[in-house]
N, C-alpha and C positions, 0 to 999 in steps of 0.2 A: 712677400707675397701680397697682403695688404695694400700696398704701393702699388703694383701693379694691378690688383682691379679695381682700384679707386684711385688713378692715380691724381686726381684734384682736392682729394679732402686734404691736401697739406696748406690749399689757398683759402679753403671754408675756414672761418670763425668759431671757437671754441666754445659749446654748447653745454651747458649743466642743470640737471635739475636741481631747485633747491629747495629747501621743505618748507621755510618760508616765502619767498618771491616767486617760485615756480618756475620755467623753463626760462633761464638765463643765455644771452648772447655778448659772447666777450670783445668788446670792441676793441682794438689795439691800435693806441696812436703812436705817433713819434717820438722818439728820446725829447723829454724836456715836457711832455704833457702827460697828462693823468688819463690813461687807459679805464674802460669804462667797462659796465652789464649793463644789456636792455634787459629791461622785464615787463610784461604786461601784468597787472595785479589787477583786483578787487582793492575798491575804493571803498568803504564804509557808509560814508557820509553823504554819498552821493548815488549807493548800491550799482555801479558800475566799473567796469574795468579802465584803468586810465594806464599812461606808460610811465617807467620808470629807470631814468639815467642814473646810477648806482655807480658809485668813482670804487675800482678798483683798491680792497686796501695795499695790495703791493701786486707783480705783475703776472696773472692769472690765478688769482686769491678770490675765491668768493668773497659776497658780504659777510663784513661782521657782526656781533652780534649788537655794536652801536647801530651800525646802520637798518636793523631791525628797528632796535627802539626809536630811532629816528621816525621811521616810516608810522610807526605808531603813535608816537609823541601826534605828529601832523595829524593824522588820522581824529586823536582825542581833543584837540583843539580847532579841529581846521573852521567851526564856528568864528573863533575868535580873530585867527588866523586872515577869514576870508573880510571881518570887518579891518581889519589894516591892508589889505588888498586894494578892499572899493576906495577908502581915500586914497589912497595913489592913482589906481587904474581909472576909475570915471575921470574926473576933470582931465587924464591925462585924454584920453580916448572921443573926451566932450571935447577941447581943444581941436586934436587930429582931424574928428568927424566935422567941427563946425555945428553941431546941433546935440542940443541935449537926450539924454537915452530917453526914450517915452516912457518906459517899465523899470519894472525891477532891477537891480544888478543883477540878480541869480538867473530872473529870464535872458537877460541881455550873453551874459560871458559863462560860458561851461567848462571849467578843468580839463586839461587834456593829457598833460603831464608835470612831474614836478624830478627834481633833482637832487640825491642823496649822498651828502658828501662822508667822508670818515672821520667826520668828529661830533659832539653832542648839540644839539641842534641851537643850542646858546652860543657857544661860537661858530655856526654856520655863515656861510656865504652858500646861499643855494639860489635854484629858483622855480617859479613855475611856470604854466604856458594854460594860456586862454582861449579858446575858440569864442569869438562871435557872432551873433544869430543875422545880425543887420552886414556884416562885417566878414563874412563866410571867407575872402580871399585873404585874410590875415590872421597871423595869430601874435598875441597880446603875452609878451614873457616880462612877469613881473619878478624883478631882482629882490631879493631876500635878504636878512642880515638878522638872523636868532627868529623869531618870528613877525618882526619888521620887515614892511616893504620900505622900499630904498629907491626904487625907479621902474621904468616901464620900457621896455624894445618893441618896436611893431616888427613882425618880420611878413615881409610880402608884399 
């Protein structure tokens, strides 16, 4: 009966709420990739919501309880975090743009999301995503490795 007055929620994405990350959307890739949750969360350090790619620990399994402490690990560092950032991301972005930032990093690039994988954030391969102020048509994903940056993707 369900089927029949709804018969489309078998193509909607699988929705949960979590008491940690809060209303989750399960994204389902293809055999051979790592199936994901979005989440929109509260950011601490920044007292705004940013989004969160959260890798599936097996296939439609909420987060685990690493990938909490993940999110919090970053949370409690992301001071430290964001100074290994700017060396990678300025000069890369100083490069791209052809002219140096006039202000601050923190005025310049805004967190927009980061990426939660299932293991302890020391063997992470993650990353984050940057909005910039001069720069509105791109965004700035800076590649991870423990809380090392490693590289820079413009996308846009």
């Amino acid at each position: 009966m369900t089927m029949l007055r709804d018969p489309f929620k078998m193509f909607r994405p699988l929705e949960v709420d979590d008491e940690f990350f809060g209303q989750l959307k399960y994204i389902k890739l293809p055999q051979g990739y790592i199936s994901y949750w979005e989440a929109t969360r509260l950011f601490s350090p920044m007292a705004r919501k940013i989004e969160l790619f959260v890798d599936a620990p097996a296939p439609e399994r909420p987060p685990s309880e690493l990938q909490r402490e993940f999110f919090l690990t970053v949370e409690q560092h992301y001071s430290r975090i964001l100074v290994e950032v700017e060396a990678v991301l300025r000069p890369h972005f100083e490069e791209w743009a052809r002219k140096p930032l006039s202000g601050p990093f923190s005025a310049e690039f805004t967190l927009t999301s980061f990426s939660i994988p299932n293991v302890a954030i020391e063997e992470a391969h993650w990353d984050m995503c940057f909005e910039s102020t001069t720069e509105s048509n791109h965004l700035f994903m800076v590649e991870m490795r423990g809380t090392h940056s490693t590289g820079v993707s413009i996308i846009g």
